[in-house]
N, CA, C and O atoms as a printed pandas DataFrame, in Angstrom:
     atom_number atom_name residue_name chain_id  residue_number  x_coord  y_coord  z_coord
0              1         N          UNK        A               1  -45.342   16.515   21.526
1              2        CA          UNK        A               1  -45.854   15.413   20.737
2              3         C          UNK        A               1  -45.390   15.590   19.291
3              4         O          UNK        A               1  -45.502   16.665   18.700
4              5         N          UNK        A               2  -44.698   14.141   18.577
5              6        CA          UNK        A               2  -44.407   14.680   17.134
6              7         C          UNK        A               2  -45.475   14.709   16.476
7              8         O          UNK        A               2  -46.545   14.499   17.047
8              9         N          UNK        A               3  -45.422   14.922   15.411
9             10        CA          UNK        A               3  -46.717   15.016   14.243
10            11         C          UNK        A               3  -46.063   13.927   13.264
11            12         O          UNK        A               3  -44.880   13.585   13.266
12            13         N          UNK        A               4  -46.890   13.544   12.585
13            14        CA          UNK        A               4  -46.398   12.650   11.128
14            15         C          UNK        A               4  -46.948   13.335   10.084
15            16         O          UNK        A               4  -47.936   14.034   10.306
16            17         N          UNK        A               5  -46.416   13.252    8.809
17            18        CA          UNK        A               5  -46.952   13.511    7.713
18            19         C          UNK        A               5  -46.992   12.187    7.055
19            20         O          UNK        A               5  -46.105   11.388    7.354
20            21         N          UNK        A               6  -48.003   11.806    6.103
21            22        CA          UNK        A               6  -48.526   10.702    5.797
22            23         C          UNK        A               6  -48.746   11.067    4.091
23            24         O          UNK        A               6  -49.413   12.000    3.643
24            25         N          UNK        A               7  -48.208   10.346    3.543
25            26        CA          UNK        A               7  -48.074   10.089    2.304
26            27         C          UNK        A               7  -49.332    9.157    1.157
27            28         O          UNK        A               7  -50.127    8.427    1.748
28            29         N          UNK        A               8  -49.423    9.228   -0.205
29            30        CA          UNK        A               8  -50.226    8.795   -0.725
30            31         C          UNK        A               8  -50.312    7.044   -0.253
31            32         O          UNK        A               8  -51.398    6.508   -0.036
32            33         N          UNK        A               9  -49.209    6.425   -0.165
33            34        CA          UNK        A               9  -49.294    4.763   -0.021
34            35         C          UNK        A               9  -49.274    4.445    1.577
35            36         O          UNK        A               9  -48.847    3.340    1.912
36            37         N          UNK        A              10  -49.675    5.276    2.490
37            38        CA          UNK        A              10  -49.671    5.301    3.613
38            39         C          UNK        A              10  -51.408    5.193    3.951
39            40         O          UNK        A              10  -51.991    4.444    4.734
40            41         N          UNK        A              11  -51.878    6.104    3.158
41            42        CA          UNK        A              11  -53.249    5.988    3.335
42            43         C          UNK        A              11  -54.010    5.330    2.375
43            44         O          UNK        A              11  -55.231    5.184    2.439
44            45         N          UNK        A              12  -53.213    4.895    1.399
45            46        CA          UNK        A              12  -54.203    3.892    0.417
46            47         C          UNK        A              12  -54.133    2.601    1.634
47            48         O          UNK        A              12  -55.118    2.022    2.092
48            49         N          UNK        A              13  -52.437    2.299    2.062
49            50        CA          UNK        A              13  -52.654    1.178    2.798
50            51         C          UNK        A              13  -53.773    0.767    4.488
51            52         O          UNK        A              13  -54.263   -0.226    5.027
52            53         N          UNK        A              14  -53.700    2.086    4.698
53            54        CA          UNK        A              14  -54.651    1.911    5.705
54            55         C          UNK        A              14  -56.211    2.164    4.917
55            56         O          UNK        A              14  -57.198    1.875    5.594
56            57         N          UNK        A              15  -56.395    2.609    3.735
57            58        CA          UNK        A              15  -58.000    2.302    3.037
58            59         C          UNK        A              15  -58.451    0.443    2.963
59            60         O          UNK        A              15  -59.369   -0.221    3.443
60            61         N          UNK        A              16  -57.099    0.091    1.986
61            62        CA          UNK        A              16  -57.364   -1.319    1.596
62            63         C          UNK        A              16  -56.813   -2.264    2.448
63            64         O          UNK        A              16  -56.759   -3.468    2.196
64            65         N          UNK        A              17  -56.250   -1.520    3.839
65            66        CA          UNK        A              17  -56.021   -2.767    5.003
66            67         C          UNK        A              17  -54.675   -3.647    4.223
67            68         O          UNK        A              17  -54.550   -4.860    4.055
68            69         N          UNK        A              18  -54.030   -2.848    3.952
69            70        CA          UNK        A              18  -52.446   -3.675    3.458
70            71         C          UNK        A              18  -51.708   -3.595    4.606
71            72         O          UNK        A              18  -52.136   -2.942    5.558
72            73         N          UNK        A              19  -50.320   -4.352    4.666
73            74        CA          UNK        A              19  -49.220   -4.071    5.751
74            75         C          UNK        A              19  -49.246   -2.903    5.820
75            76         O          UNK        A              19  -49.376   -2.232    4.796
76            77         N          UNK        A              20  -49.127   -2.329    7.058
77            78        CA          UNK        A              20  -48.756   -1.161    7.402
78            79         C          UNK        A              20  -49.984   -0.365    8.271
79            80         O          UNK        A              20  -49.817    0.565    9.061
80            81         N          UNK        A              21  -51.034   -0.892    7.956
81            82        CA          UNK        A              21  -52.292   -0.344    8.094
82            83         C          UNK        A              21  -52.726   -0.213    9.541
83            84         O          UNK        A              21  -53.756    0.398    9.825
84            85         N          UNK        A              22  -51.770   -0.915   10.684
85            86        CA          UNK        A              22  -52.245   -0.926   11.827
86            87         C          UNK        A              22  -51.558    0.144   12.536
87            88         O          UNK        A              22  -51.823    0.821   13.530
88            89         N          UNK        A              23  -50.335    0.068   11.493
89            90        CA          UNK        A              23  -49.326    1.631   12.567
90            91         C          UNK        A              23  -50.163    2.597   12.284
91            92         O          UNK        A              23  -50.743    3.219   13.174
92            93         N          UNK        A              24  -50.371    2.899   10.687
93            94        CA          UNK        A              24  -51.122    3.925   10.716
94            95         C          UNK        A              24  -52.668    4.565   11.358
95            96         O          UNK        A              24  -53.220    5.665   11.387
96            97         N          UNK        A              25  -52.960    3.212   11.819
97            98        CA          UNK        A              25  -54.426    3.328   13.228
98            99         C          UNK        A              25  -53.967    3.888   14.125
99           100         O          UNK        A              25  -54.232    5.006   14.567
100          101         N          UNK        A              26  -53.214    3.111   14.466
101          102        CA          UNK        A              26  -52.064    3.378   15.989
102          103         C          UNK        A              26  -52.319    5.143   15.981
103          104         O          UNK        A              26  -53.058    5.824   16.692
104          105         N          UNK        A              27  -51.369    5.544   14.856
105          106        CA          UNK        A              27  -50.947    6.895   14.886
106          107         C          UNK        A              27  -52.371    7.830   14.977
107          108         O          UNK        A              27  -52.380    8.913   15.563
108          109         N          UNK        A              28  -53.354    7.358   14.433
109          110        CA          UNK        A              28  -54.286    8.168   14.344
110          111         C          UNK        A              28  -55.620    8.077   15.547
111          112         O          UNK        A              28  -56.679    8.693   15.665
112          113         N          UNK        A              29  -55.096    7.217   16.162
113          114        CA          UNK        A              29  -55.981    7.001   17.524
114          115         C          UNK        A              29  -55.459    7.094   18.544
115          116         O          UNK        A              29  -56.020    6.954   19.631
116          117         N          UNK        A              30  -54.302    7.346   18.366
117          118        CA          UNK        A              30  -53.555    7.677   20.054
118          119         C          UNK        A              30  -53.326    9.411   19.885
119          120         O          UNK        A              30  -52.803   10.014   20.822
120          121         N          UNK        A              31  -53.622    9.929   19.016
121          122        CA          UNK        A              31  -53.442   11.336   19.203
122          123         C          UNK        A              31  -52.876   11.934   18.868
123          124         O          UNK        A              31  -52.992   13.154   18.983
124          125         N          UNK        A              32  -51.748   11.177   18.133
125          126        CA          UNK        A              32  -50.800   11.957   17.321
126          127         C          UNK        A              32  -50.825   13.085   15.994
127          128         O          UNK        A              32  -50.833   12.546   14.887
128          129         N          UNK        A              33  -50.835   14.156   16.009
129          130        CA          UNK        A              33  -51.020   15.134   14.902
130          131         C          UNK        A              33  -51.001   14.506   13.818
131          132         O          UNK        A              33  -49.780   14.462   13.666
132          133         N          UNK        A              34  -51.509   13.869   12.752
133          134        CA          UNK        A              34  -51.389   14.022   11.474
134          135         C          UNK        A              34  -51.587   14.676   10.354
135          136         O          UNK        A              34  -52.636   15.320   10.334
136          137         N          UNK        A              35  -50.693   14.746    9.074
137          138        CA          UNK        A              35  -50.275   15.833    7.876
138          139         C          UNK        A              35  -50.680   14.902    6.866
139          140         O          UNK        A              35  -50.484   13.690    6.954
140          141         N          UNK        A              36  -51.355   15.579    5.722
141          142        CA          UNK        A              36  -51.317   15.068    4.636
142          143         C          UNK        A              36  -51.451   16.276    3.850
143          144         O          UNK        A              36  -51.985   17.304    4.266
144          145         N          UNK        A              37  -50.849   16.085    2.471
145          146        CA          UNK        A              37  -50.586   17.260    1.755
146          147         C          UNK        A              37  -51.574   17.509    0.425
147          148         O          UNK        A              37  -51.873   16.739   -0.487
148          149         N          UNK        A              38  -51.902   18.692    0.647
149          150        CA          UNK        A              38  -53.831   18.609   -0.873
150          151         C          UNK        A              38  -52.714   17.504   -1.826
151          152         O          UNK        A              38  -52.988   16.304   -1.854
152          153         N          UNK        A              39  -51.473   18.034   -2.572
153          154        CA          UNK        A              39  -51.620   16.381   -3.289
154          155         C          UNK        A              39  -51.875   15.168   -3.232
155          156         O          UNK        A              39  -52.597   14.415   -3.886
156          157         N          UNK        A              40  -50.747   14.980   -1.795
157          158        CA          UNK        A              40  -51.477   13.534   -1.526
158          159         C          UNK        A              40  -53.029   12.834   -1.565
159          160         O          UNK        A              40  -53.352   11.726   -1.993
160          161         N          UNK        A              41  -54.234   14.369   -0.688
161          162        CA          UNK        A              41  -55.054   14.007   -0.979
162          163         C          UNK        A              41  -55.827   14.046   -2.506
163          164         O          UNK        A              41  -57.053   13.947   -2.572
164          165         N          UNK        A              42  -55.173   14.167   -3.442
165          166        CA          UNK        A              42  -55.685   14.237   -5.072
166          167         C          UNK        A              42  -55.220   13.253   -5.173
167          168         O          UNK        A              42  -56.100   12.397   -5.078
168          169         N          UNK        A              43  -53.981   12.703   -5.368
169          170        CA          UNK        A              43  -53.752   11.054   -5.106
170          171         C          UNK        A              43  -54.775   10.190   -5.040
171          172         O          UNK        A              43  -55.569    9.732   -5.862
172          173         N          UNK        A              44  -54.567   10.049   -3.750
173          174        CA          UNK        A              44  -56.239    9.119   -3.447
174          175         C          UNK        A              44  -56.798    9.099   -4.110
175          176         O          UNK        A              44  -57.010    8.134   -4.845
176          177         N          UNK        A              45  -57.517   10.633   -4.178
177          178        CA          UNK        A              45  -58.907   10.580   -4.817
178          179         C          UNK        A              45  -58.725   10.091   -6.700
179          180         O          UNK        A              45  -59.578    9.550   -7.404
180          181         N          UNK        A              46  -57.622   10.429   -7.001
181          182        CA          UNK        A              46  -57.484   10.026   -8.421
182          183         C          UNK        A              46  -57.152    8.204   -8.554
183          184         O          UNK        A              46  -57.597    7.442   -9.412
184          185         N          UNK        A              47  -56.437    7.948   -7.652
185          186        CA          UNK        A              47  -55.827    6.413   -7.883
186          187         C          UNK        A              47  -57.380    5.814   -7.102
187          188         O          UNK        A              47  -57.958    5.032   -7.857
188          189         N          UNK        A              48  -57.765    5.934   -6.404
189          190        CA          UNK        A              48  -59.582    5.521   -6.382
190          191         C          UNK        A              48  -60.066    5.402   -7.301
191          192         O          UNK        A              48  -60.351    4.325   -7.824
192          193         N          UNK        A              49  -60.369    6.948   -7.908
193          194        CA          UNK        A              49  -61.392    6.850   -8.599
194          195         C          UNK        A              49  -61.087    6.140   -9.749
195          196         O          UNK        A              49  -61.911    5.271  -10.032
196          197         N          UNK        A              50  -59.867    6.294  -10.703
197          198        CA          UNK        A              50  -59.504    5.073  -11.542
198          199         C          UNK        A              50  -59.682    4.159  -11.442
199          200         O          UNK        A              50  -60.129    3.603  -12.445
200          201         N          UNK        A              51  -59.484    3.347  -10.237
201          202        CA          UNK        A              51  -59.760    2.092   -9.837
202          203         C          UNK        A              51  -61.563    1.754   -9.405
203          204         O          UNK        A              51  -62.270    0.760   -9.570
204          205         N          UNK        A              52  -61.699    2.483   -9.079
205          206        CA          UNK        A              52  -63.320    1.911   -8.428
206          207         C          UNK        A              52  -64.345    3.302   -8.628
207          208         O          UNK        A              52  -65.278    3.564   -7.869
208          209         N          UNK        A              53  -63.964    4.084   -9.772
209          210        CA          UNK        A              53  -65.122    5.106   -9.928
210          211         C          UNK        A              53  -65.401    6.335   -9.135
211          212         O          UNK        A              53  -65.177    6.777   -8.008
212          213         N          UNK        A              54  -65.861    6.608   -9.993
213          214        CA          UNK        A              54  -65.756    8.240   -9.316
214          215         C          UNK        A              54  -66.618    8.541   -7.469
215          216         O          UNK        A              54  -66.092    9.239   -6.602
216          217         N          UNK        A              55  -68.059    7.756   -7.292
217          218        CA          UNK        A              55  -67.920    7.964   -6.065
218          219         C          UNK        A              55  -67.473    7.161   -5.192
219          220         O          UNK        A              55  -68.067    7.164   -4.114
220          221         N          UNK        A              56  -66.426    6.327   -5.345
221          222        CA          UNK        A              56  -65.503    5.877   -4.601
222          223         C          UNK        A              56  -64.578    6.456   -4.343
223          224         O          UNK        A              56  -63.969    6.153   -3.317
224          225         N          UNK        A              57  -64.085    7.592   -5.239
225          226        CA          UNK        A              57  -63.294    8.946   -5.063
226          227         C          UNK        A              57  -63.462    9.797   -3.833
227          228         O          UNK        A              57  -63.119    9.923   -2.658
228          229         N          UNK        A              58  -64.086   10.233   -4.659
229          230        CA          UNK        A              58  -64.917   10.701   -3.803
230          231         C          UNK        A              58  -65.126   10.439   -1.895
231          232         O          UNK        A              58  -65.148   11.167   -0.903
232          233         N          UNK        A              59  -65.237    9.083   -2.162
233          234        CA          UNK        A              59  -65.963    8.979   -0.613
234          235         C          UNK        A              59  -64.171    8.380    0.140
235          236         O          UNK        A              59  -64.038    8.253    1.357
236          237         N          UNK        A              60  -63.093    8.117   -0.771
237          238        CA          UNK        A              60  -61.839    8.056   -0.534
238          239         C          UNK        A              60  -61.329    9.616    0.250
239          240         O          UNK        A              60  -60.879    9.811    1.379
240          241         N          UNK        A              61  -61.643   10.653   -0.976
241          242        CA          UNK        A              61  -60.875   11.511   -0.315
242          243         C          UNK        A              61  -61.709   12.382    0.790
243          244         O          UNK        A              61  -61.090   13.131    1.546
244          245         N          UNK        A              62  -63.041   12.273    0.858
245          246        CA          UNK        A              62  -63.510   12.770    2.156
246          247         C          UNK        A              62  -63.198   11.912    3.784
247          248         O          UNK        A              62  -63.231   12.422    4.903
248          249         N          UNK        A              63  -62.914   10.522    3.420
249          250        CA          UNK        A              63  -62.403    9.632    4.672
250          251         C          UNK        A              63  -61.291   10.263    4.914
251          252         O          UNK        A              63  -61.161   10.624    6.084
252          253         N          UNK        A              64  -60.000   10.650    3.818
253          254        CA          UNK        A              64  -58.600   10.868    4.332
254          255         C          UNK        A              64  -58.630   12.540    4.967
255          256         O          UNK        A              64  -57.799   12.981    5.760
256          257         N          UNK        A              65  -59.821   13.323    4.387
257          258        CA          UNK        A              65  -59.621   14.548    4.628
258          259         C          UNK        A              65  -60.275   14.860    6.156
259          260         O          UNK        A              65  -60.018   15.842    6.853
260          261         N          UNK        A              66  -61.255   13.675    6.502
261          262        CA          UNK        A              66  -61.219   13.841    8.307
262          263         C          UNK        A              66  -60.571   13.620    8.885
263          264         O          UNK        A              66  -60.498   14.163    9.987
264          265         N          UNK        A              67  -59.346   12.289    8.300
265          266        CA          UNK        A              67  -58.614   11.961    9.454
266          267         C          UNK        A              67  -57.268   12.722    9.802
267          268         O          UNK        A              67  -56.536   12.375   10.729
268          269         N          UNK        A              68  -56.952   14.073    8.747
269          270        CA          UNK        A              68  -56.091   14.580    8.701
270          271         C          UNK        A              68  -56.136   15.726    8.761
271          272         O          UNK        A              68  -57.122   16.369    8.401
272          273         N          UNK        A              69  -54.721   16.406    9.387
273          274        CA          UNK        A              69  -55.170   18.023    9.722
274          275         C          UNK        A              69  -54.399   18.442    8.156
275          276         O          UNK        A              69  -53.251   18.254    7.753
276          277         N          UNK        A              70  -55.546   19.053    7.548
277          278        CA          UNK        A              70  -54.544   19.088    5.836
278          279         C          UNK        A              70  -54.054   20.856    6.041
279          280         O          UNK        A              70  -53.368   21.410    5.183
């Protein structure tokens, strides 16, 4: 089975439901290994929390950090 690694605009787009957002379901419900890297997840949590406050950060980077084997 491959694995993916998943990038900062990969998982903003599957947060805010932009294009792209359904492959990245796909990938994460059929079983496929996924990677995300502690930056990426500081990403998030920083381009969140700028945008919508700190516990929106917050509750950003604890969503990306279940769905990923970091």
């Amino acid at each position: 089975m491959r694995g993916f690694l998943l990038d900062t605009s990969a998982l903003l787009a599957l947060r805010d439901n932009e294009p792209g957002a359904n492959r990245i379901s796909e990938l994460l419900s059929d079983g496929s290994p996924c990677y995300g890297s502690f930056m990426t997840l500081m990403e998030v949590f920083y381009r969140v929390w700028n945008d919508e406050g700190e516990t929106a950060g917050c509750e950003a980077y604890a969503d990306c950090f279940t769905l990923l084997m970091v």
